[in-house]
Every structure is written in C-alpha cells, then in structure tokens.
Z-matrix of the N, CA and C atoms (Angstrom, degrees):
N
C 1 1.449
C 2 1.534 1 110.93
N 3 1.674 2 129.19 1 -50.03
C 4 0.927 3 120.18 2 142.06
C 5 1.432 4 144.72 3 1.89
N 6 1.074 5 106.32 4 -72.69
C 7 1.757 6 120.23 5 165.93
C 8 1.843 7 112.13 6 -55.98
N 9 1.065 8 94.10 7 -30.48
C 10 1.409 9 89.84 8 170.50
C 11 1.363 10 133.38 9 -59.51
N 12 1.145 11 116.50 10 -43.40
C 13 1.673 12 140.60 11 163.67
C 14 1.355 13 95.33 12 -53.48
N 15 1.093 14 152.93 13 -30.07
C 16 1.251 15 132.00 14 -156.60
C 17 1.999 16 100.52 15 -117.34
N 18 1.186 17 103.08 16 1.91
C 19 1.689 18 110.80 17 179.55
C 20 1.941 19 102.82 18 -106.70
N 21 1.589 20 93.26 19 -20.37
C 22 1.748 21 94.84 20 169.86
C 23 1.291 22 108.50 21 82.41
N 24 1.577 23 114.96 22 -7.57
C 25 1.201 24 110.88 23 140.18
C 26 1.772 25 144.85 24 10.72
N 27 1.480 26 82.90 25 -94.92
C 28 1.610 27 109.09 26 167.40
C 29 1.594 28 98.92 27 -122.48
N 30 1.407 29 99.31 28 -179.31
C 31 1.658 30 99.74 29 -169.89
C 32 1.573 31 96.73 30 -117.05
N 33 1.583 32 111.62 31 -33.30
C 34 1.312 33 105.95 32 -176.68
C 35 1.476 34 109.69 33 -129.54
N 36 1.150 35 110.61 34 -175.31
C 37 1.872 36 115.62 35 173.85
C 38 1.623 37 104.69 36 -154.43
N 39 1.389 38 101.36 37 140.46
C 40 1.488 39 116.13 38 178.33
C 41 1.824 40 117.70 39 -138.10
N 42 0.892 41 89.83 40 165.91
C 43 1.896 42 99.28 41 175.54
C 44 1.608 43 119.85 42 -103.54
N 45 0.939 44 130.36 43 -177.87
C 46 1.408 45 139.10 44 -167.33
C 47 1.571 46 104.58 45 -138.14
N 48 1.506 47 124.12 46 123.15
C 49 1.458 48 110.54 47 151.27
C 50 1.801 49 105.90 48 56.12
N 51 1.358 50 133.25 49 26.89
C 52 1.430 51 151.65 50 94.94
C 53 2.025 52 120.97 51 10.12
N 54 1.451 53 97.79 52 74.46
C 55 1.416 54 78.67 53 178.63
C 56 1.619 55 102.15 54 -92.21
N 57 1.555 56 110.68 55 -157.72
C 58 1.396 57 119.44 56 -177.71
C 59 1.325 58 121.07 57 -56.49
N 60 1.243 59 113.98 58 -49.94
C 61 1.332 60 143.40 59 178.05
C 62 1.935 61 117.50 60 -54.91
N 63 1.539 62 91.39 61 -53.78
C 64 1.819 63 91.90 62 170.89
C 65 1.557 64 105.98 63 -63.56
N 66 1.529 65 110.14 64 -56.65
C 67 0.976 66 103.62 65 -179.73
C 68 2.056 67 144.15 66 -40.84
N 69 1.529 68 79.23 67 -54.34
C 70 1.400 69 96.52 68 168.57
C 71 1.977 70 110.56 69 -68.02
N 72 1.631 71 121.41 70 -3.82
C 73 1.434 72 102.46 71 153.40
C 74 1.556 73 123.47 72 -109.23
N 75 1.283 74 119.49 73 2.21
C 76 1.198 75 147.91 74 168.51
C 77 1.907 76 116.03 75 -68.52
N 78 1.258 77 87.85 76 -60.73
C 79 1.569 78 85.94 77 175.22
C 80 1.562 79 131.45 78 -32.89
N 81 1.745 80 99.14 79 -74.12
C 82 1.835 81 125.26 80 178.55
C 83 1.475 82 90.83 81 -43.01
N 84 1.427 83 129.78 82 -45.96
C 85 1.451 84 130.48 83 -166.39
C 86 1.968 85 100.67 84 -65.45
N 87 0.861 86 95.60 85 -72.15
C 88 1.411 87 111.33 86 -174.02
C 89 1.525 88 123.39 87 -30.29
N 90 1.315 89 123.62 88 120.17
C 91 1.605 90 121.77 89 162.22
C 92 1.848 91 119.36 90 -57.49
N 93 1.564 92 86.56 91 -53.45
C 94 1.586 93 113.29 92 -179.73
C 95 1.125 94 123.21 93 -87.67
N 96 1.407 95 154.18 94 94.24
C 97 1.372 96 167.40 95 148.13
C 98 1.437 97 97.89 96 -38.12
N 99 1.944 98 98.72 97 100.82
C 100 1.581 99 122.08 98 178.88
C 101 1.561 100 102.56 99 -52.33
N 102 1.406 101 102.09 100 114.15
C 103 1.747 102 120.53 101 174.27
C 104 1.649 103 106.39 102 -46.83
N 105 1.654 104 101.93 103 -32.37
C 106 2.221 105 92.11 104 -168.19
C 107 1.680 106 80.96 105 -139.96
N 108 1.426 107 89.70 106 172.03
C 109 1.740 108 107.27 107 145.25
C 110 1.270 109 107.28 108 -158.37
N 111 1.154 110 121.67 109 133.96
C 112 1.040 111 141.32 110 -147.62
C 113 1.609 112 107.66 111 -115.45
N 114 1.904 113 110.35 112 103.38
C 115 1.325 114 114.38 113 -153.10
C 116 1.568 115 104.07 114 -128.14
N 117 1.175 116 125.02 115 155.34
C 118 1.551 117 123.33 116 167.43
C 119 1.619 118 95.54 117 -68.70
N 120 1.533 119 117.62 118 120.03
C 121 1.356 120 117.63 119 171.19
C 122 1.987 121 113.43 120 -139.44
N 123 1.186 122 125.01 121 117.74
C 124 1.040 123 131.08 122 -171.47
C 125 1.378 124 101.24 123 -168.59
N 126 1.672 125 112.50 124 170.28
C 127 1.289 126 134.65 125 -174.47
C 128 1.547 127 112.08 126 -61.34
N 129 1.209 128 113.94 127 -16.49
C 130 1.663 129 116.81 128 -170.41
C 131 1.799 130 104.74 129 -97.82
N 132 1.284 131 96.35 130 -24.07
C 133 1.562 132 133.08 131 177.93
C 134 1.627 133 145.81 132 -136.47
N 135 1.283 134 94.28 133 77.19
C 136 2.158 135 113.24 134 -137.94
C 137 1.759 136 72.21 135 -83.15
N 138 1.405 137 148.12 136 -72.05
C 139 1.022 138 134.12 137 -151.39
C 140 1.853 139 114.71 138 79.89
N 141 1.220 140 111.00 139 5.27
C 142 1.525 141 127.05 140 -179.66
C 143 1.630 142 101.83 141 9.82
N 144 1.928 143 97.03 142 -89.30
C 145 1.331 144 124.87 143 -161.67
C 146 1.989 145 102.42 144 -51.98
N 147 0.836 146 119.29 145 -39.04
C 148 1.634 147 113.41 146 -167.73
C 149 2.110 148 99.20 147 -96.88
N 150 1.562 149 111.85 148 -7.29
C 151 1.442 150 90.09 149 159.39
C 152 1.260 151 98.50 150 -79.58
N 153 1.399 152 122.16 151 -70.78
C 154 1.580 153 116.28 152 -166.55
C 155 1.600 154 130.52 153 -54.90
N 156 1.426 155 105.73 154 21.07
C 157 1.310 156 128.27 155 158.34
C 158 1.671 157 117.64 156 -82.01
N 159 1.238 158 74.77 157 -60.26
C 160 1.645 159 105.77 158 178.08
C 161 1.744 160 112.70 159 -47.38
N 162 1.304 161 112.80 160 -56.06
C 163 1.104 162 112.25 161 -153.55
C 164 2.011 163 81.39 162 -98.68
N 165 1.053 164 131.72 163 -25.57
C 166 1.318 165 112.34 164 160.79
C 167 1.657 166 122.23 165 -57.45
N 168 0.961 167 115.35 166 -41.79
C 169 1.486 168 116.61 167 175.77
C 170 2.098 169 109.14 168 -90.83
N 171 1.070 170 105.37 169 25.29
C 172 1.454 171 84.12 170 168.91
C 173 1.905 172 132.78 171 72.82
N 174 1.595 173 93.08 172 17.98
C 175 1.203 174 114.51 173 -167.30
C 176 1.592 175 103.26 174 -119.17
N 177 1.328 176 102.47 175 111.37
C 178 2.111 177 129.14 176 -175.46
C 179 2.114 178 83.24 177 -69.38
N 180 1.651 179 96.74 178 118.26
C 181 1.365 180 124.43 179 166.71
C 182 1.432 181 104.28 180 -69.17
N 183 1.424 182 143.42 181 83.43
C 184 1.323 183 130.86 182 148.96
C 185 1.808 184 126.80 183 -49.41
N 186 1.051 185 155.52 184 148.62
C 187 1.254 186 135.57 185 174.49
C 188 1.894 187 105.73 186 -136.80
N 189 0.562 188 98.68 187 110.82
C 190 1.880 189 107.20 188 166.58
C 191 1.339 190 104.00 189 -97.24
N 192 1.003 191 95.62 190 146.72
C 193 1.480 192 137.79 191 -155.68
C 194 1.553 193 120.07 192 46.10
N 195 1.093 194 118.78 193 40.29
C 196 1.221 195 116.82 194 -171.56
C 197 1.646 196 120.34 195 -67.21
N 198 1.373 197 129.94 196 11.46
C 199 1.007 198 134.44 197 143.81
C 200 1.765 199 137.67 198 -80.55
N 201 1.237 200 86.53 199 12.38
C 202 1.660 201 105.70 200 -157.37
C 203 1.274 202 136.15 201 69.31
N 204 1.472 203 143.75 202 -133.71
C 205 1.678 204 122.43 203 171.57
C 206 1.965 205 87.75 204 -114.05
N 207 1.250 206 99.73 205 -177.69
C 208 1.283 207 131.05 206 -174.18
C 209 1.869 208 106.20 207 -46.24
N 210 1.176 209 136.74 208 110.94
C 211 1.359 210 151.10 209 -162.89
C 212 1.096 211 104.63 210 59.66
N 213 1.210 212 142.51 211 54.65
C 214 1.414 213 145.30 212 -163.90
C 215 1.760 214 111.77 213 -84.98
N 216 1.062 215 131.68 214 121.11
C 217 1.891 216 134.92 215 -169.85
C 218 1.650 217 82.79 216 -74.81
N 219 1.265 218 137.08 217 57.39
C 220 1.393 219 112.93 218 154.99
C 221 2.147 220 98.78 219 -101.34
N 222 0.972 221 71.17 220 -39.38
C 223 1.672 222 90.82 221 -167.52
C 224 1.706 223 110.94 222 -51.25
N 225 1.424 224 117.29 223 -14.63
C 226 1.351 225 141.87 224 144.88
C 227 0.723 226 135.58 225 -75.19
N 228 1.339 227 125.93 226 -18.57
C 229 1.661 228 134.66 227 -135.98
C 230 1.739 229 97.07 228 -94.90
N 231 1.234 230 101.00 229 124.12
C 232 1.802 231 99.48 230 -170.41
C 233 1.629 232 125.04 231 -54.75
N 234 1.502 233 123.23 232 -22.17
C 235 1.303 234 134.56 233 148.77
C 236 1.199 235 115.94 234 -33.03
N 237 1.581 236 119.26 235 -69.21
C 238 1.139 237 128.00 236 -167.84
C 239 1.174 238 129.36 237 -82.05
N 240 1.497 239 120.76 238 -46.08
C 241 1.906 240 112.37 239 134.42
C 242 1.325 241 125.40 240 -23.89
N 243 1.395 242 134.82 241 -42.34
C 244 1.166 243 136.84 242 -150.44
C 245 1.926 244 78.97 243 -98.50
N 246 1.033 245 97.21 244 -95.88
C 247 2.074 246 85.43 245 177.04
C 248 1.632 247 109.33 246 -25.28
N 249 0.802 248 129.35 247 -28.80
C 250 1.858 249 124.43 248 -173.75
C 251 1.525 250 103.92 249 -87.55
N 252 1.259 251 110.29 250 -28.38
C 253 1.556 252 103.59 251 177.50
C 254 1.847 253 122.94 252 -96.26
N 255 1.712 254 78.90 253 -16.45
C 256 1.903 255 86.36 254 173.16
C 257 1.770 256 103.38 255 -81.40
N 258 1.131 257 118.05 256 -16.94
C 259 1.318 258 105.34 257 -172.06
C 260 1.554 259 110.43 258 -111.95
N 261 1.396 260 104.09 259 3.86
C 262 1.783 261 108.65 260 164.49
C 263 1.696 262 97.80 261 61.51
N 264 1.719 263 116.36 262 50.63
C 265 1.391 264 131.27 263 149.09
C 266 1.417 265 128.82 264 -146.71
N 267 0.942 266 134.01 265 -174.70
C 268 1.313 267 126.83 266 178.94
C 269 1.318 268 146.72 267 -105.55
N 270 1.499 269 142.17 268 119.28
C 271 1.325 270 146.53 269 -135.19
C 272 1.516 271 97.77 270 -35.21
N 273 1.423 272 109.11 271 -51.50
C 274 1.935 273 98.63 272 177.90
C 275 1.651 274 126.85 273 -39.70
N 276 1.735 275 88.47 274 -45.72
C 277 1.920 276 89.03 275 168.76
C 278 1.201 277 133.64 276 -57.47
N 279 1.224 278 93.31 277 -41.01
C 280 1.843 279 103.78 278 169.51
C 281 1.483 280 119.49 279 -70.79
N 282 1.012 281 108.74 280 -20.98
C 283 1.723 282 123.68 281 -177.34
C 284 1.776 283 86.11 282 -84.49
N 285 0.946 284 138.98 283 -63.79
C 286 1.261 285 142.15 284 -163.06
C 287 1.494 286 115.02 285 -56.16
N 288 1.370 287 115.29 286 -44.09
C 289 1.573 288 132.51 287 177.61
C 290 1.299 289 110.75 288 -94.80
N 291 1.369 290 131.39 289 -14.14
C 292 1.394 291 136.33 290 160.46
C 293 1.658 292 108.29 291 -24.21
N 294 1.348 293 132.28 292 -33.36
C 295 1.580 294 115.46 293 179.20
C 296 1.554 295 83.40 294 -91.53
N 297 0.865 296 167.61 295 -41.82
C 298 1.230 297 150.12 296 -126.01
C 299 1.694 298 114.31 297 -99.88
N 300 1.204 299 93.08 298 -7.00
C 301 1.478 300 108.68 299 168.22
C 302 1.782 301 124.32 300 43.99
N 303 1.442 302 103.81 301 33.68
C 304 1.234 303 108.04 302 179.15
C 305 1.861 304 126.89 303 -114.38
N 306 1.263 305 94.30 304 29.78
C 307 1.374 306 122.82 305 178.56
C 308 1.995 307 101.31 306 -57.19
C-alpha cells in the first residue's frame, strides 16, 4: 500500500479495526504513518486506550457505527438526551460527534 502513495495513486492509506498492540508493531515497520483507522467508536463503545493512541501518534479516529446497531437504546439513553437537549440538536448529533469530544 505504501508504494502506492508514491505512484499518486491514492494520497493516503489507513487501517481498519487497529488496536494498540497491531499498531504499536506496525509502526517501527512502517515508512507511512496510517492517515485513519477506522474503529467501532461510540458511547456503548468509547475504545478510550486505542483513541488516545491514535490521537497521540497522529492517527484521524474514523468510527463506524457510531450510532450503535439497528434500534439501538443510545438514542434514549438519558446522557445523551440530556447533551442533545443542552445543545438544541439531536441524539444522532451527539452520537455522531461523540469521538470528537467537544461536548
């Protein structure tokens, strides 16, 4: 994937589902420091230790599914109402910006 960046190809390269551990043997290997990784991240599933990996080394937190799965009680969940109604938007927004940590 590497080599790719340098044919202009693509501009960047990232990983998927990347915990601490891959990461931390991936790196020393690596020319290119993966632009994202792309993690299940939400309130039911904060992932703490591998954002603040992430964002120590320079690595963009993607999150899928950040609404949770299909009828999911986040969208209820009295936290997140209560942040959705202090900020005059809706539990999805907050579910959506939940990595972004600017609540």
């Amino acid at each position: 994937m590497e080599k790719l960046v340098g044919t202009g190809k693509v501009k960047a390269i990232g990983v998927s589902n990347y915990s601490v551990p891959y990461l931390e043997k991936l790196l020393p290997e690596a020319t290119i420091v993966p632009a994202a990784n792309q993690i299940e991240n939400h309130p039911s599933l904060p992932q703490q230790e591998i954002v603040d990996f992430c964002n120590k080394t320079g690595i963009h937190i993607t999150a899928y599914s950040p609404l949770g799965s299909t009828g999911s009680p986040m969208f209820t969940a009295q936290p997140i109402v209560a942040i959705a109604e202090k900020r005059g938007v809706t539990p999805a927004a907050v579910l959506l910006s939940y990595h972004s940590k600017k609540f």
